[in-house]
C-alpha positions in Angstrom: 173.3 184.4 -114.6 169.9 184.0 -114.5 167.6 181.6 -112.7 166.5 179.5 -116.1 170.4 179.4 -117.0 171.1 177.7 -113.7 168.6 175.2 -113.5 169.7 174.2 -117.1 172.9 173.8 -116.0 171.9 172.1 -113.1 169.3 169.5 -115.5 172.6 169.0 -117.7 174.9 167.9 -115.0 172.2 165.5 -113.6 172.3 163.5 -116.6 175.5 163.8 -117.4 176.5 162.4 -114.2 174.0 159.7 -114.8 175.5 159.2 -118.3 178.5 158.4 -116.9 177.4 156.2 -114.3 175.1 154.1 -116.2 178.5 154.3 -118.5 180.5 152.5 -115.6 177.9 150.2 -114.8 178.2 149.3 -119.0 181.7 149.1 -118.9 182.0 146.4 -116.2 179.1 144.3 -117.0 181.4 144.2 -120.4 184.4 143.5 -119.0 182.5 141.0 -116.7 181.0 139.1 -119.5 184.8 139.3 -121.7 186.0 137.1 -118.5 183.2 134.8 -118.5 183.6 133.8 -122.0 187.9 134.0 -122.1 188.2 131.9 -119.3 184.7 129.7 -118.9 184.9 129.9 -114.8 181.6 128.8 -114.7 178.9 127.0 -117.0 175.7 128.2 -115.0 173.2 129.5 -117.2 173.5 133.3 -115.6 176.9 133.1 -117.1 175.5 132.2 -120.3 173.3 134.6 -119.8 175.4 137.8 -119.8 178.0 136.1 -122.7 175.5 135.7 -125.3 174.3 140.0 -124.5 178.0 141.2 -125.1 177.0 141.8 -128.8 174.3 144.3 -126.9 176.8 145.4 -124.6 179.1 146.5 -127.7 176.0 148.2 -129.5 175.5 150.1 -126.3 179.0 151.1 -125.4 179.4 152.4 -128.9 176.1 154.7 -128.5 177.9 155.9 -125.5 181.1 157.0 -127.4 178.9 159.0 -129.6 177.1 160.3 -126.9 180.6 161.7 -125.2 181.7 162.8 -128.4 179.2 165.3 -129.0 179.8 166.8 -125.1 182.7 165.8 -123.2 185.2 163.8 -125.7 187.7 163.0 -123.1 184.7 160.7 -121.3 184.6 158.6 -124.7 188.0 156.8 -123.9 186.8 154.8 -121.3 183.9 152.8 -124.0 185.9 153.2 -126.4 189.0 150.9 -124.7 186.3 148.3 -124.3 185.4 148.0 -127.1 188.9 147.5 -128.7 190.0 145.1 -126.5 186.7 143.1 -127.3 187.6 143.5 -131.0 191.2 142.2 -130.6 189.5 139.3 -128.0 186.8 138.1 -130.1 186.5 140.1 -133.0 187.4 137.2 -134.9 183.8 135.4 -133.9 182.0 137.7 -135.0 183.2 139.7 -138.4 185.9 138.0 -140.7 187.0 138.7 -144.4 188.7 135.9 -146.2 189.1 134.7 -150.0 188.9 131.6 -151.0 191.5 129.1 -151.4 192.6 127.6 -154.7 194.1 124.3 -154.4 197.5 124.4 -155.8 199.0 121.5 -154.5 197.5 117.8 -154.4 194.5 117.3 -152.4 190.7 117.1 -152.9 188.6 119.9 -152.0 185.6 118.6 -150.5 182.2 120.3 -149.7 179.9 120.1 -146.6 176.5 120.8 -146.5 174.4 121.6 -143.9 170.6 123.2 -143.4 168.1 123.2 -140.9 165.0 122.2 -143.3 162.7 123.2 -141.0 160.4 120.3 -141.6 160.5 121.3 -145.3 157.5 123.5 -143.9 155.8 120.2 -144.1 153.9 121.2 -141.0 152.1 123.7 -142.4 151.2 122.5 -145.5 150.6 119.2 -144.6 147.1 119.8 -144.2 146.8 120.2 -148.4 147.8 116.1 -148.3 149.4 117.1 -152.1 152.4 118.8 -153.3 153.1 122.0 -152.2 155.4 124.5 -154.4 156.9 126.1 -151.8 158.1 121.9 -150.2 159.1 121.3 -153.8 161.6 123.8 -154.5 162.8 123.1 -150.8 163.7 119.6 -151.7 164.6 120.2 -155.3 167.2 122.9 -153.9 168.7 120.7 -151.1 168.7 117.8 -154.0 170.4 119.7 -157.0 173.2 121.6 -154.8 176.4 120.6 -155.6 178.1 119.0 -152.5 179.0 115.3 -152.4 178.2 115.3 -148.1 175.2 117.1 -147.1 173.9 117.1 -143.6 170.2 118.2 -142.3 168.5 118.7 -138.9 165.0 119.0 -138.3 164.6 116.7 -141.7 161.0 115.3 -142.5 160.3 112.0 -144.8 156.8 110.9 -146.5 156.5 107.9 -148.5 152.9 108.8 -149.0 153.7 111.7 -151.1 156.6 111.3 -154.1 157.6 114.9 -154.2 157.9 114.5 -150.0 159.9 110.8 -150.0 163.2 112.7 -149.8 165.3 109.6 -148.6 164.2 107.6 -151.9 164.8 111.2 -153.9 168.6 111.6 -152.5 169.2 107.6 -153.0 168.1 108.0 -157.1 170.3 111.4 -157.1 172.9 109.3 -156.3 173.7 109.8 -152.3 173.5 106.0 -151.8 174.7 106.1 -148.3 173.1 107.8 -145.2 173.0 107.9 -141.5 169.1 108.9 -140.1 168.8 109.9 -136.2 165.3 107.9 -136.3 165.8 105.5 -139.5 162.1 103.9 -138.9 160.6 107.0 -140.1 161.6 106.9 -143.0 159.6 104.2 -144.1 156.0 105.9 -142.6 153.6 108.5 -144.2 154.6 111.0 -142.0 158.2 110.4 -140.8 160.0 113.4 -138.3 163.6 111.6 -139.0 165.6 114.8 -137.2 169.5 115.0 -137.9 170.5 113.5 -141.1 173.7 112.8 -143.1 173.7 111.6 -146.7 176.8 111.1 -149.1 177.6 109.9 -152.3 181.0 108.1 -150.3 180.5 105.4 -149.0 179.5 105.6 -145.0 182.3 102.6 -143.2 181.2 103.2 -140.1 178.4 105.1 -138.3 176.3 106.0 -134.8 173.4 108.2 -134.1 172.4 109.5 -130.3 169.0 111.0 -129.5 169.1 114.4 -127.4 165.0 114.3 -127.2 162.9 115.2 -129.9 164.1 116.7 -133.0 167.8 117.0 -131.4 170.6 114.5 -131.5 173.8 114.0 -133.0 174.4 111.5 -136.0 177.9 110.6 -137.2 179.3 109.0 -140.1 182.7 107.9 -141.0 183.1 108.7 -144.5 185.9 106.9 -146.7 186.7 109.2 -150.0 189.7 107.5 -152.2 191.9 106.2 -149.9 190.8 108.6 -147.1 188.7 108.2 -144.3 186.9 111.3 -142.7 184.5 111.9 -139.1 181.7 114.1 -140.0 179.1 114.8 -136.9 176.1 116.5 -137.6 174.5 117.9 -134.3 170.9 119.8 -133.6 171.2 121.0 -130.2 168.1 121.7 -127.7 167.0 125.0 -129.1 167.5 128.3 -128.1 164.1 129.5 -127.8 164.2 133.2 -129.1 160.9 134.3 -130.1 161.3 137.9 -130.7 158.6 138.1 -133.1 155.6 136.6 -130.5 157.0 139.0 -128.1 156.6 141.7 -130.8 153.1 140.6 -132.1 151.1 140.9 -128.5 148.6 143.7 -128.0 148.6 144.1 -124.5 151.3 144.0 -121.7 150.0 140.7 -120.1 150.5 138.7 -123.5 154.0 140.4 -123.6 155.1 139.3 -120.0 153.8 135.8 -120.8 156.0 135.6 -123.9 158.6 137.3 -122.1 158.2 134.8 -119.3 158.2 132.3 -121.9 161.4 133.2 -123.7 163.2 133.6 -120.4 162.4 130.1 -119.7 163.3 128.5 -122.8 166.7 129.9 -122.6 167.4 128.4 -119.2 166.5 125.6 -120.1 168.3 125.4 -123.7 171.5 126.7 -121.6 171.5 123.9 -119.4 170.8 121.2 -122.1 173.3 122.4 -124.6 175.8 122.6 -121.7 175.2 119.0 -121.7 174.6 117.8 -125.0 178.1 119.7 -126.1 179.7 117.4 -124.3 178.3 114.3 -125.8 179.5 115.9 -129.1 183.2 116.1 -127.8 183.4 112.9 -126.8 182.2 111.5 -130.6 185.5 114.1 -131.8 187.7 112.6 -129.4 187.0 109.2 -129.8 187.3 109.5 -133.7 190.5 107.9 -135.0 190.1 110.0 -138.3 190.3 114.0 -139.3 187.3 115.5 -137.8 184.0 117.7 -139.1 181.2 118.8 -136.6 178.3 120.7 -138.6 174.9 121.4 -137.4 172.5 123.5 -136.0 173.9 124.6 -132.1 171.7 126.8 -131.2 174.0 129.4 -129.3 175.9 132.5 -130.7 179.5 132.5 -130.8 179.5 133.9 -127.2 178.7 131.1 -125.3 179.6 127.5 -123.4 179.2 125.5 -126.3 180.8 127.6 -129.4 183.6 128.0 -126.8 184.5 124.4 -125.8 183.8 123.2 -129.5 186.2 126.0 -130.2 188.7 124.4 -127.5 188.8 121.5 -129.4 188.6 122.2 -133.0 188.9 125.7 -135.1 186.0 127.0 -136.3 185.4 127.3 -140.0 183.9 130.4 -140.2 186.0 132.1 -138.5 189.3 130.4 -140.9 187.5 130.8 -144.4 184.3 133.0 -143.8 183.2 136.7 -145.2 180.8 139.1 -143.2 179.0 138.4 -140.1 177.5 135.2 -141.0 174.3 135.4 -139.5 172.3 132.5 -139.5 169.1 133.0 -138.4 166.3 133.9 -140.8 164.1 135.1 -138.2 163.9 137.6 -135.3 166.0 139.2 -133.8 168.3 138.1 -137.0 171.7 139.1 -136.3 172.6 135.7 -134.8 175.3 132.9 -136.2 173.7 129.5 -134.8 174.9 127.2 -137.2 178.4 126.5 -137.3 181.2 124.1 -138.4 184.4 122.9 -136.6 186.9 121.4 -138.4 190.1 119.2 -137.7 193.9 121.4 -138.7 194.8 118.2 -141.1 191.6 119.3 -143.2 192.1 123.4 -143.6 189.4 125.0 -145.2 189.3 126.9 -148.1 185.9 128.5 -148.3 183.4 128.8 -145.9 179.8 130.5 -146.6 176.3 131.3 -145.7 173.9 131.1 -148.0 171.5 133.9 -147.0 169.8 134.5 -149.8 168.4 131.1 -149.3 164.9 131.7 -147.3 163.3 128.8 -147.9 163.3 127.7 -143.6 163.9 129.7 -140.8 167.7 129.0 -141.1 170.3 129.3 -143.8 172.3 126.9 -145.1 176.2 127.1 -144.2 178.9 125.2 -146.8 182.5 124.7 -146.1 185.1 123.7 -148.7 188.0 121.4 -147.2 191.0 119.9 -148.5 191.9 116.4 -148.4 195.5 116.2 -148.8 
């Protein structure tokens, strides 16, 4: 053998023996994080942290199985176990495939609408002080979709400009009956009016709680025939992912700022929402009707606040959805941030994302319930 053969051989053991360490190290920040989010020990931010990677985590112990496969097989098992048991744990969060549901026996399918408008982009083209195309087929879209409850967060009012005076717009389409996180701004020029439910039933009973901001949680107690139904729209502090500025910087010190920057925001979005999500189950529990929370949360299905919504009430994606139902029509993308919950005495029948929808920098998400 000669000398080049052995240090080869020697160079190929190194890594594979760091393979399969870094592979252990993989496997048990994994399991860690599967613990974390089954059983909710803990709501510190690290812990929300390392649940909201495991989608990484899975990406990375697959590359490893391949990796094995190709040069020791039997060393593949070990990923591979992982990543079933993640499948059979939470597989349903994250990738379902469902039909939907005809209604064969008596009850009234109703549809809820949600969309983060994104300020109808207002704050862009506001500068124009006219109508914009691209803010006119926003609102004519949210306006002509057929759903008689529609709910909105980040949701911006002019009375200055026709095309922009989207509370008068919805009241003449019919939806004579709202509930607006900030009601007085919808009577300015330039009204930020945040989380906002409008219906064509009438509204017996309603409440609205500022989180800061934008955020907050509106409610509305919505009577349809001789039904009455809860439906909470939230906008939780945001998550503050932005891949793309990270992306965009040209040198290292504008990258560890944004990095910096990112870091930050997600603490403190963490710690907030950990709150705020508890404000939101208090407005289920209280409700002496069927329950529907809608909205914009901000966090993936792998973290405190899809999991203790999802404590309380089944999530409608993962009952009627199809795909992955991402959410996010920015970087990094492959996130579900906007959810609905919904009460067992109204099962869904169809629950979708709307992703060919890129008006904002969210899609909108409908579910189809049954009123029995």
């Amino acid at each position: 053998m000669t000398l080049r053969i052995r240090v080869r051989q020697v160079i190929a053991y190194f890594f594979r023996s760091l393979l399969w360490s870094l592979n252990l190290l993989l496997v048990l920040y994994t399991c860690f994080g599967y613990w974390l989010l089954y059983s909710l020990p803990t709501e510190h931010w690290s812990a929300s942290m390392i649940m909201i990677t495991l989608p990484v985590a899975w990406a990375l112990n697959l590359i490893v199985v391949f990796c094995w496969l190709t040069s020791r097989p039997w060393r593949s098992w070990l990923s591979g176990i992982v990543l079933i048991i993640g499948l059979i744990l939470f597989g349903s969060r994250t990738f379902v495939w469902h039909t939907p549901v005809e209604v064969i026996s008596q009850g009234k399918p109703i549809k809820i609408f949600s969309y983060n408008v994104q300020s109808f982009d207002l704050n862009e083209s506001w500068s124009f002080y006219t109508s914009s195309p691209r803010v006119r087929r926003t609102d004519n879209y949210v306006l002509r979709y057929d759903a008689p409850i529609k709910c909105f967060q980040e949701f911006y009012n002019s009375t200055s400009i026709p095309d922009y005076n989207v509370v008068l717009r919805f009241r003449k389409a019919g939806y004579r009956y709202s509930v607006l996180l900030y009601p007085q701004n919808a009577l300015v020029p330039e009204g930020d009016i945040g989380a906002a439910i409008f219906s064509i039933y009438p509204i017996v009973d309603s409440g609205r709680e500022p989180f800061g901001g934008s955020n907050g949680v509106v409610w509305a107690n919505i009577k349809i025939g001789n039904d009455t139904i809860r439906v909470i729209n939230v906008h939780l502090r945001s998550m503050g992912i932005r891949v793309g500025k990270v992306l965009t910087q040209k040198e290292m010190k504008g990258v560890k700022r944004e990095t910096r920057g990112v870091l930050t925001a997600l603490h403190n979005g963490f710690t907030d929402r950990r709150e705020e999500v508890y404000k939101v189950i208090d407005y289920i529990r209280e409700s002496p009707y069927p329950v529907i929370v809608t909205g914009d949360h901000n966090d993936t299905p792998y973290s405190v606040v899809y999991e203790r919504l999802r404590q309380v009430l089944p999530n409608s994606f993962e009952d009627g959805g199809r795909g992955f139902g991402f959410t996010y029509n920015r970087l990094p993308g492959f996130i579900r941030i906007d959810h609905q919950f919904h009460d067992p005495k109204l099962p869904v029948l169809n629950f979708e994302t709307l992703n060919y929808i890129g008006y904002s920098d969210h899609y909108p998400i409908v579910g189809t319930y049954l009123i029995k």
